[in-house]
N, C-alpha and C positions, 0 to 999 in steps of 0.2 A: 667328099669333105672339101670346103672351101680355103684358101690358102689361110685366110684367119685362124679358121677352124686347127688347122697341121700346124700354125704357128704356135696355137696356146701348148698344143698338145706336146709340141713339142718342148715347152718350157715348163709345160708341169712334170713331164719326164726329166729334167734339169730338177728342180724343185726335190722330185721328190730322191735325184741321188744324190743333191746336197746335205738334204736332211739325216741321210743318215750316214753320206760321208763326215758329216762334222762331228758329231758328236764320238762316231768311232776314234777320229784322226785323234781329238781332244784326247779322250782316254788312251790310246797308244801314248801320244805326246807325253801325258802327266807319268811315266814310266824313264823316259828319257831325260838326262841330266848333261847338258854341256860343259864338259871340262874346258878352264880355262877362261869360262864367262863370270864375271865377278857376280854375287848374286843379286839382284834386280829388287831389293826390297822395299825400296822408293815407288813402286809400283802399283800394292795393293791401293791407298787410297787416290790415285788418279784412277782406275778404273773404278773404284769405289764413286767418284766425283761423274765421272763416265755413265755408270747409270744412273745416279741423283737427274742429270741434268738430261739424258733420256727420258727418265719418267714427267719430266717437267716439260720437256718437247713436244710427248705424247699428248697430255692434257690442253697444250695448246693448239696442236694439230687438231683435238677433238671440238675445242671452242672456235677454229676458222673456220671450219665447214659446218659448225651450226650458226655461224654468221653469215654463213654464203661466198667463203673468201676460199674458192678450191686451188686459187696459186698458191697461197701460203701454206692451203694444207698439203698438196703437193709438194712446196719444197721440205716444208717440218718434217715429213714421213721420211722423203730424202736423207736429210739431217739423222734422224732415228738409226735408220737402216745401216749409213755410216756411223755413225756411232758406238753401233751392238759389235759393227765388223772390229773397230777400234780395240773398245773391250775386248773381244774375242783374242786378237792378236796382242794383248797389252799381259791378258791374265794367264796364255799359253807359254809367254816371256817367261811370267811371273814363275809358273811353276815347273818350269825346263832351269832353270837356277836355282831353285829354294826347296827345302821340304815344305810337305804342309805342317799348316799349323793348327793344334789340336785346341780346340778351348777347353778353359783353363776353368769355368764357373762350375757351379757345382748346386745340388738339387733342384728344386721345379725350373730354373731357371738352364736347365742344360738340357732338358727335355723341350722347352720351350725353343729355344737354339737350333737342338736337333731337327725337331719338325718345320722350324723357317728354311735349314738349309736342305733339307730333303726335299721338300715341296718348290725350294727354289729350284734346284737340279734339274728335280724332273721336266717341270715347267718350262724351263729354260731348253728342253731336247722337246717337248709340243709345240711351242710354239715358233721354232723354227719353219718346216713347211706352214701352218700356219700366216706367219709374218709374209713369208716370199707369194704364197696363194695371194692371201687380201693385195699386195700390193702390186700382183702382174692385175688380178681385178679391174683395180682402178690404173694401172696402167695403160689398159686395154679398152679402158673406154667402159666396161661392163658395169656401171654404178648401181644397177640396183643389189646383183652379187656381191662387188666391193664393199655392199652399204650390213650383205646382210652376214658374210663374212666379219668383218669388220668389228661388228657386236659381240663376236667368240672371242675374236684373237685381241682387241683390245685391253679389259681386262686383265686378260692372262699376260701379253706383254708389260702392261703396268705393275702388275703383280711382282713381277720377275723384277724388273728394273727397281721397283722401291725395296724389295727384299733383297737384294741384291747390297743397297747400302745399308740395310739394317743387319746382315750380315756381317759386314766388313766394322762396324761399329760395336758389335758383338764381340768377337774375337780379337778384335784392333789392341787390346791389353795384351794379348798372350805371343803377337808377333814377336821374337826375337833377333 
């Protein structure tokens, strides 16, 4: 195996213990409450604003590279990838200070609720390795895998990010 070869492989072993270290740590996390930290509830709609502006990243990272512009989609994705980390440490803030909070709406439209934020969740623990794959990918120079990756995990990142504020726009009444 060639040092390239030992290099990927050694970062998709990375990839795939962060995937499911994060999502465990998350969940341990959501368990623990800091006494003494005043509770952070200024917080929900910046991460809310956090993935608006992700899903808006995304869609333009997807129009530089069909314009042939791979700095820009390069740095876009860049931008993305900090971004989700941001969220991630903005909304573990969020709920290490605060209960959750339960919505408040009531028939079809609570079911409807239900299934965004279900679907969000999940999604959001797929497309982690996912995200980190595509982007060692095209780190690596490998553009047509980058390209054919890229087609799964785009989507589903978009997905996550826009539900993600429809979420937060959902429930945004019942914050107290």
């Amino acid at each position: 195996m060639n040092e390239s070869a030992l290099k990927e492989k050694k970062l998709n072993t990375w990839i795939n213990v962060v995937a499911v270290v994060i999502p465990v740590v998350v969940a341990l996390l959501f368990r623990v409450r800091i006494d003494g930290v005043e509770r952070l509830g200024f917080l929900p709609p910046i991460y809310a604003a956090i993935n608006g502006l992700t899903a808006v990243l995304l869609v333009a990272a997807v129009m530089a590279i069909k314009n042939g512009n791979k700095a820009l989609h390069q740095k876009l994705m860049t931008a993305c990838l900090v971004l989700s980390l941001l969220f991630l440490v903005l909304y573990v803030a969020y709920h290490m200070t605060s209960d959750s909070t339960s919505y408040g709406g009531e028939g079809i439209i609570k079911y409807v609720y239900l299934f965004i934020l279900v679907s969000h969740i999940l999604l959001s623990i797929v497309v982690i390795p996912l995200v980190l794959r595509t982007y060692l990918k095209g780190y690596l120079g490998q553009d047509a895998k980058h390209r054919k990756l890229a087609k799964i995990t785009f989507p589903i990142w978009l997905y996550v990010a826009v539900t993600g504020v429809v979420v937060y726009l959902m429930i945004s009444p019942y914050y107290t």
